[in-house]
matplotlib code that plots the C-alpha trace (Angstrom):
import matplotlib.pyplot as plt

x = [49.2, 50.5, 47.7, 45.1, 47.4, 47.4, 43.6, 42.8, 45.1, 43.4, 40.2, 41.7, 42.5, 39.4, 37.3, 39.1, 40.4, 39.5, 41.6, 42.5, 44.6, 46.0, 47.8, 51.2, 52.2, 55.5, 55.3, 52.7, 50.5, 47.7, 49.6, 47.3, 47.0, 45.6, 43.2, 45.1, 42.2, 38.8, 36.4, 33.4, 31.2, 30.8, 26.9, 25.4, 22.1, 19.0, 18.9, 18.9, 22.1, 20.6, 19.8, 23.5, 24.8, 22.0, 23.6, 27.2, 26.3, 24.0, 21.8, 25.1, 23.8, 22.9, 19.6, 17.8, 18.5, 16.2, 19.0, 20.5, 23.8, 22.5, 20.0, 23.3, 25.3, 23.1, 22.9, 19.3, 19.9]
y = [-77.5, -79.8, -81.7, -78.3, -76.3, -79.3, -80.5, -76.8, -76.4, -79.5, -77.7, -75.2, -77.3, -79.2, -76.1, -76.6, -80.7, -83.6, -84.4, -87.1, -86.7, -89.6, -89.4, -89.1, -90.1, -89.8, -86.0, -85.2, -83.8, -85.0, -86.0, -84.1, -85.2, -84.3, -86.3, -87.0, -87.1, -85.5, -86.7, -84.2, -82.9, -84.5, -86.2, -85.3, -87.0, -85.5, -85.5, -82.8, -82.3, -83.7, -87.1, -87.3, -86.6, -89.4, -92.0, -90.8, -90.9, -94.2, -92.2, -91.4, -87.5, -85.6, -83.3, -81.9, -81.2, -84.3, -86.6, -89.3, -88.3, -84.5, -85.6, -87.9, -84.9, -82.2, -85.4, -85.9, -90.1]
z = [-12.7, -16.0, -16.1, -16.1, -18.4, -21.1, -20.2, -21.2, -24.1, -25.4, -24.7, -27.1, -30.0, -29.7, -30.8, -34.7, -34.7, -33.5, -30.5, -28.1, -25.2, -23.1, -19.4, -19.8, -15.9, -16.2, -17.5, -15.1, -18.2, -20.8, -24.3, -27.0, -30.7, -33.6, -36.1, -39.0, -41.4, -42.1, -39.7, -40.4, -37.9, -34.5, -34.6, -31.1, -29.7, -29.4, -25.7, -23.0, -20.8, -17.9, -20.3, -21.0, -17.1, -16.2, -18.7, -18.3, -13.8, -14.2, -11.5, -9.3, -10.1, -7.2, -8.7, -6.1, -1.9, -1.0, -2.3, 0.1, 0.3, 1.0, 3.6, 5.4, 4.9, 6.4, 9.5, 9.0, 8.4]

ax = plt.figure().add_subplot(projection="3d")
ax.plot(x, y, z, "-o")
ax.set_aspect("equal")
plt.show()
């Protein structure tokens, strides 16, 4: 449960600071830290959620039930 409780508390601090968190394998847990300076405003795309999961996926993103892996799944291939 380490690494949820730290994913989460740096879930937390992200809402105020720029954070980065790195696996710390030998705690078991992320390592959070703070930005040090003044970074400003994060600078988000102009694209829709699904535009972001498509790029961040590169079409590994199961959208509808007609998908291959759902059709093997359900044993219809």
């Amino acid at each position: 449960m380490d690494w949820h409780r730290s994913a989460a508390e740096a879930a937390e601090k992200a809402i105020d600071h720029w954070v980065r968190i790195t696996a710390n394998m030998s705690s078991g847990a992320y390592d959070i830290d703070l930005a040090v300076g003044n970074l400003g405003e994060p600078k988000w795309p102009e694209l829709s959620m699904l535009e972001i999961l498509r790029i961040a996926f590169k079409d590994r993103l199961i959208d509808d039930y007609d998908h291959a892996v759902i059709r093997r799944l359900r044993g219809e291939m």
